[in-house]
Structure formats: C-alpha cells, structure tokens
C-alpha positions as CSV (number, residue, x, y, z in Angstrom):
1,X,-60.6,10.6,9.9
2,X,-60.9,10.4,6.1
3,X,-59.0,6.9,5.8
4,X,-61.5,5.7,8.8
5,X,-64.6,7.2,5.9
6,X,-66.5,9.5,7.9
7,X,-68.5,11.6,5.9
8,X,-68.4,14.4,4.5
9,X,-64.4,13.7,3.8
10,X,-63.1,12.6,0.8
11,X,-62.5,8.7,2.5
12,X,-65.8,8.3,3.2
13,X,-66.3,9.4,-0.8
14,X,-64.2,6.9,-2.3
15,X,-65.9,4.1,-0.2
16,X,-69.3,5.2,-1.1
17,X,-68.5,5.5,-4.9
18,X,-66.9,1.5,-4.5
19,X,-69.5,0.2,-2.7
20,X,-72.5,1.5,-4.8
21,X,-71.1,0.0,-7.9
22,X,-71.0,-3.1,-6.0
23,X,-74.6,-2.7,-5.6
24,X,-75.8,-1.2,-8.7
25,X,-73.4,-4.4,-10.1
26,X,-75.7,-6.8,-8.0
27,X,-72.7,-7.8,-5.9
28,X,-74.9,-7.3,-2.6
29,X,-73.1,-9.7,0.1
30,X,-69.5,-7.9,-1.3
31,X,-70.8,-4.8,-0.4
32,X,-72.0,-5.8,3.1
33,X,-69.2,-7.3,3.6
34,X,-67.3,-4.5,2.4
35,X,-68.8,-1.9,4.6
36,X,-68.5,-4.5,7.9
37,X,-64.9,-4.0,7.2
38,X,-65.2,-0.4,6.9
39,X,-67.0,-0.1,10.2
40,X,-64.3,-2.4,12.3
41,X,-61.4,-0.5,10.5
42,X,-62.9,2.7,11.1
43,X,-63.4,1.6,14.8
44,X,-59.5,0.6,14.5
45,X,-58.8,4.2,13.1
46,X,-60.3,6.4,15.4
47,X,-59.0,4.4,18.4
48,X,-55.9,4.9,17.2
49,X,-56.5,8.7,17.5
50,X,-58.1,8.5,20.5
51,X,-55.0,7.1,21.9
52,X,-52.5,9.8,20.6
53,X,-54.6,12.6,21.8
54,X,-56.6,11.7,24.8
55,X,-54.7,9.3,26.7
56,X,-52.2,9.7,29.1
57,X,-48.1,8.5,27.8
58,X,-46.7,5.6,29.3
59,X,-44.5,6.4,31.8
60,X,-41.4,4.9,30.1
61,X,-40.6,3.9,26.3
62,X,-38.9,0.4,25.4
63,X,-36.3,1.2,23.5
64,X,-35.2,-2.7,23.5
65,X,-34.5,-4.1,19.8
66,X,-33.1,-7.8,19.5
67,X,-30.3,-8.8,17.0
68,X,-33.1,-11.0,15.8
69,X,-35.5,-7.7,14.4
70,X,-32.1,-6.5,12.8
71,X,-31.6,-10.2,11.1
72,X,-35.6,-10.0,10.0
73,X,-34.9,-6.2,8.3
74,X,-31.7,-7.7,7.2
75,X,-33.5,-10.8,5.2
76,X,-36.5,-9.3,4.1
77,X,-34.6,-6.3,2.8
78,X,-32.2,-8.6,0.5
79,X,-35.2,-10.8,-0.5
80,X,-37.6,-7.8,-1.4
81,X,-34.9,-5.7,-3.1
82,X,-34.0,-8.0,-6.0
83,X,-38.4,-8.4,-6.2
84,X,-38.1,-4.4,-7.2
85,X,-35.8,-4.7,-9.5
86,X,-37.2,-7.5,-11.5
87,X,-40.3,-6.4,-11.9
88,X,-39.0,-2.7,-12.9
89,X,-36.5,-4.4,-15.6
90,X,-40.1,-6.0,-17.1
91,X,-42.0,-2.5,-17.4
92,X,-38.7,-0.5,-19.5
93,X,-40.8,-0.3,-22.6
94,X,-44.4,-0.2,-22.2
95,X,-45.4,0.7,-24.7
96,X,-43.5,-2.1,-27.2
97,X,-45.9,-4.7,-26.4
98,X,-48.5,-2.5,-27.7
C-alpha cells in the first residue's frame, strides 16, 4: 500500500514531499499531472492486491513458454550485459575528474 501512496505510509510521504515542491516551484499542471498518475497507479496497485488475496485461483496455471521467450531472454541478456559493463568501466575513479 505504500508504493500505491496511501497515507499515513511512508509512499504516500515521498509523493507528497515531490509534489509540493512542484507547487511551491510554480510547476502546477506537473503536479496535477503528477498526482493523476498517482491516483491511476494506485488504482493499478491495490487491484493487484485485491487479486492475490480476495479472489478465487484459476483453476489451472499455464506453464507454456515458447522457444521464442527463451530467444528474447537470450538477446536482451547479451545486449544489456555489455551496457553494464561499459558504463561501470566509466565510473572506476570518480573522484579523478574532480
């Protein structure tokens, strides 16, 4: 419930904190626009939990996975790997730019 921002949890916190310097900032249509997608995410959230604790289970679980998920892991995994690396290679010394 915190990441959905209902108060009084610490979500709800950060959001408020975010969206009043948007305000106090004069950046009023951010802000409305801001907490719009605040209140269809949290709507998103909470169905989510409605769904793992209210509702009944299906009555059988797919467990069908096609070669071509495996080749998509596969493809994103090799081209998001080297993406890590390079950008960890750039950050050794952060200080030395300094």
């Amino acid at each position: 419930f915190s990441l959905a921002g209902i108060p009084p949890l610490f979500g709800f916190w950060g959001k408020f904190v975010v969206f009043k310097a948007a305000v106090d900032a004069g950046f009023i249509a951010l802000a409305a626009i801001g907490i719009a997608a605040s209140v269809i995410g949290a709507f998103y959230y909470i169905k989510i939990v409605k769904i793992m604790y209210f509702d009944e289970p299906a009555d059988t679980i797919r467990g069908d996975s096609d070669r071509a998920h495996w080749a998509l892991l596969a493809i994103s995994s090799v081209v998001i790997s080297p993406v890590g690396y390079l950008l960890h290679s750039r950050r050794k010394e952060p200080g030395a730019r300094f």
